[in-house]
N, C-alpha and C positions, 0 to 999 in steps of 0.2 A: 542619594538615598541612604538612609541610617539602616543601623544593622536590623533594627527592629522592624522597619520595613520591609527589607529581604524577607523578613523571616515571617512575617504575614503574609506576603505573596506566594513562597516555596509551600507552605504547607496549607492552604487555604484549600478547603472543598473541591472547588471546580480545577482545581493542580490535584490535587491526590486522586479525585476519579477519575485523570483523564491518564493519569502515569498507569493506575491500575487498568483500564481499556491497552494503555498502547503496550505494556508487558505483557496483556492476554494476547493482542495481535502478534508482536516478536514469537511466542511460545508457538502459536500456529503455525509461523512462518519456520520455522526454526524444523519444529516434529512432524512436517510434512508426508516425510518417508514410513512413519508410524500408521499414518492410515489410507485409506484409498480417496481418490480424486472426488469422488462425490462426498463423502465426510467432511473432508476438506476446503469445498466448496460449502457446502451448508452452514458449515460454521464462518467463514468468511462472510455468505451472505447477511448473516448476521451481526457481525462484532464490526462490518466498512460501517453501516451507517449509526450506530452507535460512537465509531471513534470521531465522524466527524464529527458527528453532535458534543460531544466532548471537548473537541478539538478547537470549536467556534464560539464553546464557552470561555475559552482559557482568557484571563485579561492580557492588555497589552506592555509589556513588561522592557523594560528599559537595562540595557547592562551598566555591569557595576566595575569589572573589570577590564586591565590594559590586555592582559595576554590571552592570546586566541586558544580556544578549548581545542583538548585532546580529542583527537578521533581514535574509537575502539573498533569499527569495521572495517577490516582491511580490505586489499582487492584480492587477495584469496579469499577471504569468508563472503562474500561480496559473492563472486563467481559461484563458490559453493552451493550457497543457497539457492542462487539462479539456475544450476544447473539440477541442482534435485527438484525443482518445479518446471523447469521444462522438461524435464524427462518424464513427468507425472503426466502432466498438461499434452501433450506429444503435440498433435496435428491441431488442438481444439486450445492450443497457445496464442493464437492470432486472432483480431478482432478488428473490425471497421471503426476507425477514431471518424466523431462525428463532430469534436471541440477542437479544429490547432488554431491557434490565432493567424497563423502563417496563411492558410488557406480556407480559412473559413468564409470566407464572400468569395470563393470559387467552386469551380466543378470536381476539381478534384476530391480523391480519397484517399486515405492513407489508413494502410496497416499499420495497428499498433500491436504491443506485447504483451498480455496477461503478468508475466511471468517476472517480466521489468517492471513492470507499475506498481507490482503486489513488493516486489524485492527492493524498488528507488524508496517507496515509504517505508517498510522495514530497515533501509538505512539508515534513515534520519532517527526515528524512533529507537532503534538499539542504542546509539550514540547519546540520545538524550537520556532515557533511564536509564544508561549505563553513568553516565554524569552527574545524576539524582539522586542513584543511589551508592553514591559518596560520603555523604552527609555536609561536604562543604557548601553552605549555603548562598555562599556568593558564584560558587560553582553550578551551585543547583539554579540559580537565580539566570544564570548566562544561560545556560544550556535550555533553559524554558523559553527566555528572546529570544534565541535563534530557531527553534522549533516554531514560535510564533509565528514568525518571519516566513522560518520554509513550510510553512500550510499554507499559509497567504499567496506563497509566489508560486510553490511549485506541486506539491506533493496533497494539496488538497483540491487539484485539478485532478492529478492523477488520480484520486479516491474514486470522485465519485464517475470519472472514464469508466474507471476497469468497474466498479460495482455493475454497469449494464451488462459488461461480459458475462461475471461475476453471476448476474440475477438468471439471466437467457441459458447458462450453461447450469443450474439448479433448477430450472421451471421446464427448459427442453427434455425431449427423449434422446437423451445423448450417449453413445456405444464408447465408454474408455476401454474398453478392450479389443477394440477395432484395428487390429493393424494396417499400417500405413508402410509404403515405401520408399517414401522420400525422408529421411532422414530428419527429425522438427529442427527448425530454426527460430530463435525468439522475432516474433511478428512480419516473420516473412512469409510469402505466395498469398495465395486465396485459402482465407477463412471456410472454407467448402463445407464445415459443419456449421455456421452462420446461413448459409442459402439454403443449407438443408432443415434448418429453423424455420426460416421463412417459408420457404417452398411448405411444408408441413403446416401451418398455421392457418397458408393460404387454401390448402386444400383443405380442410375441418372450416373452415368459414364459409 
């Protein structure tokens, strides 16, 4: 691919609205501590299904270089973030996954993480608008494949999991100032403000 290609695809429309969605998502993930759990979910609710939309626009983009990109999210900034959303999040961190490939033509269930799914796609996305805004276009060029890539594989699975969380914990009557005494762990025990969703919806019907 010639330079002039790169540089049609790095700056094309459907690339610049989606860098500008997934820098508004980073920002939220990022200033979580700034506002309370339901703000923070409102906006969420909001900005998951716009990224994907954005996300599904993107074309399919081919790398131009040998050497593997830079990672800017360490595993302390990593943990950081995860742990100021589970601590937000506390007991109402946990979620019934209803898509694993692994168990899906089974009976089983599995708990899943709010807190991981919101903070696994914040990592992919800081790493790439951090790559972006570089201005090396063969850099910016990579950095958008591989974003491609990891929507496809992984973290556009994750999207749209956690948005049912995501939507249930903005449309329920949910107490974040309910203390709990077990101590949160990301997606471990029973979801118990999940049944009490249900249980609730089922009694008004």
């Amino acid at each position: 691919m010639n330079d002039q290609g790169v540089s049609q695809i790095v700056y094309s429309k459907n690339v610049v609205e989606f860098v500008t969605v997934a820098s508004e998502y980073c920002a939220t993930i990022e200033n979580a501590g700034h506002h309370t759990p339901k703000e923070n979910l409102d906006k969420l609710q909001k900005i998951l299904p716009l990224l994907y939309l954005k996300a599904a626009l993107l074309p399919k983009v081919e790398s131009v270089m040998e050497e593997e990109l830079e990672k800017f999210v360490s595993e302390l900034d990593y943990n950081t973030v995860h742990q100021k959303w589970l601590q937000l999040l506390g007991e109402h961190d946990s979620f019934y996954e209803v898509f694993d490939p692994s168990i899906q033509f089974g009976d089983e269930t599995v708990t899943a993480s709010i807190s991981e799914n919101l903070v696994d796609i914040y990592q992919d996305l800081k790493d790439f608008i951090t790559s972006y805004s570089i201005g090396n276009e063969e850099v910016m060029n990579d950095s958008l494949a591989e974003c491609v890539f990891h929507f496809s594989e992984f973290w556009g699975q994750q999207l749209v999991n956690v948005l049912r969380a995501v939507h249930m914990l903005v449309v329920g009557d949910v107490d974040f100032m309910e203390d709990t005494s077990d101590e949160a762990a990301p997606g471990k025990g029973n979801p118990k403000w999940l049944d009490n969703f249900w249980g609730t919806n089922e009694e008004e019907d």
